[in-house]
C-alpha positions as CSV (number, residue, x, y, z in Angstrom):
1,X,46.5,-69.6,-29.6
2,X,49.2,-67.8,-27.7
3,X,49.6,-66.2,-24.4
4,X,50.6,-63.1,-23.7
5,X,51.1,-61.4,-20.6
6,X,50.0,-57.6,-20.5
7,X,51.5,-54.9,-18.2
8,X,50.8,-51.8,-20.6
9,X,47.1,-50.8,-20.7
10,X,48.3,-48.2,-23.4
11,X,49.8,-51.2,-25.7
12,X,48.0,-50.3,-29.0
13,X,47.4,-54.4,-29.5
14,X,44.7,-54.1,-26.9
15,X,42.6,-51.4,-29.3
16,X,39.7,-53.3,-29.3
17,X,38.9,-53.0,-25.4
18,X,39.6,-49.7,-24.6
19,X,36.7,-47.8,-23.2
20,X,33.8,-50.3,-23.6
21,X,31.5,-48.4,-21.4
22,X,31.7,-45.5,-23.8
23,X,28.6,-46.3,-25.4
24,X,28.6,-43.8,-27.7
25,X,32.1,-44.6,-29.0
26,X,31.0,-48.3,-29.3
27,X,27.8,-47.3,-31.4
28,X,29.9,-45.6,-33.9
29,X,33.2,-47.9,-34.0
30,X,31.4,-51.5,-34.0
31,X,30.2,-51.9,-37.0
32,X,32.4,-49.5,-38.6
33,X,35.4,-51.9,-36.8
34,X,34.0,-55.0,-37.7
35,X,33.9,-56.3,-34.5
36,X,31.9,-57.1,-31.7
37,X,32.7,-58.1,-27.7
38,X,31.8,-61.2,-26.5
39,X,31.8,-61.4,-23.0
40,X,32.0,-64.4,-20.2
41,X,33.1,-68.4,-21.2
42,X,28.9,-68.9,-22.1
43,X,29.2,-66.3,-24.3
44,X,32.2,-67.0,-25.9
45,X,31.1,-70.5,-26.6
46,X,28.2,-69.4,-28.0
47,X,29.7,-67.4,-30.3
48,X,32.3,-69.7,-31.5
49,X,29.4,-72.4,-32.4
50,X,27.8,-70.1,-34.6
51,X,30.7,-70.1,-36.6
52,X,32.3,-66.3,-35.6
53,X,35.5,-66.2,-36.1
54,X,37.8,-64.9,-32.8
55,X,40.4,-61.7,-33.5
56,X,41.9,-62.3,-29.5
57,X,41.1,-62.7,-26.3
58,X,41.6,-60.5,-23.0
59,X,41.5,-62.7,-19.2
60,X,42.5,-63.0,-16.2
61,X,44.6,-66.0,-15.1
62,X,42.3,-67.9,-13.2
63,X,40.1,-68.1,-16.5
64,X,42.4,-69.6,-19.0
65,X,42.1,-72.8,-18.0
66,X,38.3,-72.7,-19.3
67,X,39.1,-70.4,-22.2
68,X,41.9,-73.0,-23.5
69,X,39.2,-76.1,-24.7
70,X,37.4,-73.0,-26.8
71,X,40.4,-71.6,-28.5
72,X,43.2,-74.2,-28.5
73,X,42.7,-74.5,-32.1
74,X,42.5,-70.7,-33.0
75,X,45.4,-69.0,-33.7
76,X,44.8,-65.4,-31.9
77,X,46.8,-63.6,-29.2
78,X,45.0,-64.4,-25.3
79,X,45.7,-61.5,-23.6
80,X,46.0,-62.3,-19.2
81,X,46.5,-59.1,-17.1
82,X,45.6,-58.6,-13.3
83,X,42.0,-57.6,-12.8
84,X,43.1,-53.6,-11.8
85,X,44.8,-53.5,-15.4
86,X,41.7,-54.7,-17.0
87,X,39.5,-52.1,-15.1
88,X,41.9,-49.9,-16.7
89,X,41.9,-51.0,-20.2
90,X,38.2,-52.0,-20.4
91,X,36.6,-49.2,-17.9
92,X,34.5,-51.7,-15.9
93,X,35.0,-54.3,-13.4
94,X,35.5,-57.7,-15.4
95,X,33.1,-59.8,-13.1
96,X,32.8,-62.8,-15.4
97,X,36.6,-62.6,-15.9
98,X,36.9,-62.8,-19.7
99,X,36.6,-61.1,-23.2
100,X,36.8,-62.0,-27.0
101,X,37.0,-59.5,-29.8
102,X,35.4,-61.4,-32.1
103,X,34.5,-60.7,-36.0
104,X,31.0,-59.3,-37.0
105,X,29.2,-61.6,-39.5
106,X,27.9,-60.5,-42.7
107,X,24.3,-60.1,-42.0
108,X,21.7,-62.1,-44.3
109,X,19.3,-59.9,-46.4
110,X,15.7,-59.2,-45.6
111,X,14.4,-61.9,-48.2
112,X,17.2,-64.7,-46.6
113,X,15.8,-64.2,-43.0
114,X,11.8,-64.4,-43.8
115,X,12.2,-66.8,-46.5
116,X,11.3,-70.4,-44.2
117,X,10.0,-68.1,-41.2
118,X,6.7,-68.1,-39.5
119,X,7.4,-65.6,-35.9
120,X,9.4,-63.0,-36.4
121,X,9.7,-59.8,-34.3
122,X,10.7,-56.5,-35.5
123,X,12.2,-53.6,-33.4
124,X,11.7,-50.1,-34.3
125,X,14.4,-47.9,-32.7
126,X,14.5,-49.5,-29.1
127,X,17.5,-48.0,-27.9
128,X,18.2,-49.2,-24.7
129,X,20.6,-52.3,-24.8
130,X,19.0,-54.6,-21.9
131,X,16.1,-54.5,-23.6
132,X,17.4,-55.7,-27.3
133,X,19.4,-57.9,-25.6
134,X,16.1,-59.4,-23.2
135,X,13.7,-59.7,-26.6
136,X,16.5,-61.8,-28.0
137,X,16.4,-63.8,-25.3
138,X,12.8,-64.1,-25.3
139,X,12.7,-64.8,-29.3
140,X,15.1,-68.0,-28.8
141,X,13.5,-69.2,-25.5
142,X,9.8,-68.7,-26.8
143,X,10.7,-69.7,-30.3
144,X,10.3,-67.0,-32.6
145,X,12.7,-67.4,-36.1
146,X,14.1,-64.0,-36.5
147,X,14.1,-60.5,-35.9
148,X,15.0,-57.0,-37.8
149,X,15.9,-54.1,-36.6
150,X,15.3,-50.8,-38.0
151,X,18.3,-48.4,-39.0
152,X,18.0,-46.5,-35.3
153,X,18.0,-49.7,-33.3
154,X,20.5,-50.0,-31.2
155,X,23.0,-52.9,-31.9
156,X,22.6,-56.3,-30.7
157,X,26.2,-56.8,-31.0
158,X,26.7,-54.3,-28.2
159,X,28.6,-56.6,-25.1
160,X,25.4,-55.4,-22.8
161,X,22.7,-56.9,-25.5
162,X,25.2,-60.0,-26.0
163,X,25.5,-60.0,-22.3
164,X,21.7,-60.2,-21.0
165,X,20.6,-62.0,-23.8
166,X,22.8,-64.9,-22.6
167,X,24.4,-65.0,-25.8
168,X,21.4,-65.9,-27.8
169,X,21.3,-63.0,-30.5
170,X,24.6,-65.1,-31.5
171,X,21.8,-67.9,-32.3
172,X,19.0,-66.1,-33.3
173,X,19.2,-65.1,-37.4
174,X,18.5,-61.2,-37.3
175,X,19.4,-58.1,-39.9
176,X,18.9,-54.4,-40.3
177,X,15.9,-53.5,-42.4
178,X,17.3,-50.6,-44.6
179,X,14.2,-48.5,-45.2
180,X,11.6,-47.9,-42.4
181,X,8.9,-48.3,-42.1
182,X,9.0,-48.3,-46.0
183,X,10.6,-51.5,-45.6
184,X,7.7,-53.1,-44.0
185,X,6.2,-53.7,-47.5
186,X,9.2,-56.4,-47.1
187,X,7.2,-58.1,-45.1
188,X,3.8,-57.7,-46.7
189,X,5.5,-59.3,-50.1
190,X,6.4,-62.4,-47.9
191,X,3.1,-62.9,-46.9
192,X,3.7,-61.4,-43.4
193,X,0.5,-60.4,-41.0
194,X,2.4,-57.1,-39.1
195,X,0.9,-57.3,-35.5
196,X,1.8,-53.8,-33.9
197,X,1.9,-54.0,-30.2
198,X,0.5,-50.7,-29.1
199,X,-2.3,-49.0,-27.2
200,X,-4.8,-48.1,-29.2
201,X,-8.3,-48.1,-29.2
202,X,-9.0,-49.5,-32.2
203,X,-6.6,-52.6,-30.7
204,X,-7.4,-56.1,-30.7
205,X,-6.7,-57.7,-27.3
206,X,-3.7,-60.7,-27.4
207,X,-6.0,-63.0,-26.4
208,X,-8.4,-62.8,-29.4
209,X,-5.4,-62.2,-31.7
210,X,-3.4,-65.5,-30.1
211,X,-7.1,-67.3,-30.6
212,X,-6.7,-67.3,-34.0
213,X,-3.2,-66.1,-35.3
214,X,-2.4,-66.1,-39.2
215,X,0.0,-68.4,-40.5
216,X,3.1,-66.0,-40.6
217,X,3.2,-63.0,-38.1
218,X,5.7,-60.4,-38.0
219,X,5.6,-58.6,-34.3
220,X,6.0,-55.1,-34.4
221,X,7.7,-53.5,-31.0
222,X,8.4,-49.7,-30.1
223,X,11.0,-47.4,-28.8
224,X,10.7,-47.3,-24.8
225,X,9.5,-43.5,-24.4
226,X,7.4,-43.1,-27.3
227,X,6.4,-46.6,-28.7
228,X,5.8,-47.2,-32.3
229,X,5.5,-44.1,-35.3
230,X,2.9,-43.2,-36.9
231,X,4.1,-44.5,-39.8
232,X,4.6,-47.6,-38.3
233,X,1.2,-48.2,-37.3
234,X,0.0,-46.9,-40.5
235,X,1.6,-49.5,-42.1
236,X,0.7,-52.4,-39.8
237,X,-2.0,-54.5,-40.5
238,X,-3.6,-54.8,-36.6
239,X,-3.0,-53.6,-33.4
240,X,-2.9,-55.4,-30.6
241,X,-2.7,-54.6,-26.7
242,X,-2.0,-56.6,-23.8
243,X,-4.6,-56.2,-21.3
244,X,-3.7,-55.1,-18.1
245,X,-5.1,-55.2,-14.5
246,X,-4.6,-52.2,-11.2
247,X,-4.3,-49.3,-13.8
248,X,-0.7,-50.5,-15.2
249,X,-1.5,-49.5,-19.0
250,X,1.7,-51.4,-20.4
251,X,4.9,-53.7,-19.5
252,X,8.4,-52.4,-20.3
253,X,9.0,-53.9,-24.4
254,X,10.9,-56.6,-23.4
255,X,8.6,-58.2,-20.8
256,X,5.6,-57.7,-23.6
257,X,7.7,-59.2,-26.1
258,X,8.1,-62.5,-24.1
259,X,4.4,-62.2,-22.9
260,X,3.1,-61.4,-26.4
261,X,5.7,-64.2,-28.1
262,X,4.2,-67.0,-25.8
263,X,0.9,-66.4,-26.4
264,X,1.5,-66.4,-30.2
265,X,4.3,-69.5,-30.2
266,X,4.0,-72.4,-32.7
């Protein structure tokens, strides 16, 4: 590790924060960049201990001192500028005062992540960030194994997902299901039951589902405006609905993942 002090927020060494509430350019230059931002000390640490490898490190001052005992023993550049020159660099006002530019993983296949796993959850094209990064953190919390996402998901690498998920979906073992919802023959070969969460009226209610759940169940969660496909739900096994009091007819998918994922934990 060594310091080095920033005055130039053009200084083509600091690539890998520029614009990072550009979500569109993120999208796109991620997992094309083979990176990922991990943001805050939590984070960080939580990324290092599941073995990602650091590229460098952008700080203010006052947080080396708890950035040091994590990468002492990485050899990286730690980038310290004053906060106004890391509003300009990164776009957005660094409240929890630090940022790695970490490498991406290879991600396991399909087969690798269901092969000892009983709960996982699969997300079909949620796109909205807080929410990926919410169901991770209610698949680790609530103890769920894995989860896919389909090719339109959003990334869970983005720093908001990393962010609200407290760091989790750097602990939780997840992948990108090529083909979908072809793909969810995937799960039918491993012996997966694929529980759609949907309204419906043909649905099960969680309760009766939870009562007596089969051995190996595969959640299946929706995009935000217009929940799961048809050919999702063609290709599910059951449905099954949350029931609801005072006319609500649903909860946002992150609060029914972590609702749904207690009632079915193991």
């Amino acid at each position: 590790m060594h310091i080095v002090p920033v005055t130039d927020p053009a200084d083509p060494a600091l690539a890998d924060y520029l614009g990072l509430t550009d979500v569109v350019l993120r999208r796109l230059s991620e997992p094309a960049g083979g990176l990922y931002i991990a943001e805050s000390t939590k984070v960080i640490s939580r990324a290092l201990a599941a073995g990602h490898r650091p590229r460098s490190a952008l700080l203010q001052q006052k947080w080396l001192d708890e950035l040091v005992p994590l990468l002492a023993d990485h050899d990286i550049p730690v980038y310290l500028a004053e906060p106004e020159l890391l509003e300009t660099i990164t776009g957005f006002v660094m409240h929890r005062g630090s940022l790695a530019s970490m490498h991406r993983p290879v991600l396991p296949s399909v087969a690798e992540l269901l092969a000892d796993a009983r709960r996982v959850v699969v997300l079909e094209d949620i796109v909205d960030h807080t929410n990926v990064g919410a169901i991770f953190r209610a698949v680790a919390g609530l103890g769920a194994d894995a989860v896919l996402v389909t090719p339109r998901c959003t990334d869970p690498l983005y720093r908001r997902s990393v962010r609200v998920s407290m760091g989790t979906v750097l602990q939780v073992p997840w992948t990108r299901i090529a083909e979908w919802p072809d793909g969810a023959s995937q799960l039918h070969d491993a012996g997966f039951t694929i529980a759609a969460l949907a309204l419906d009226e043909g649905a099960v209610t969680l309760d009766a589902f939870a009562a007596d759940p089969p051995e190996r169940v595969a959640l299946l969660l929706g995009t935000e405006g217009d929940g799961l496909s048809h050919g999702a739900l063609e290709g599910s096994d059951v449905t099954v609905t949350i029931p609801m009091a005072r006319g609500v007819d649903s909860l946002n998918v992150a609060a029914a993942s972590a609702v749904a994922l207690w009632a079915l934990r193991v």
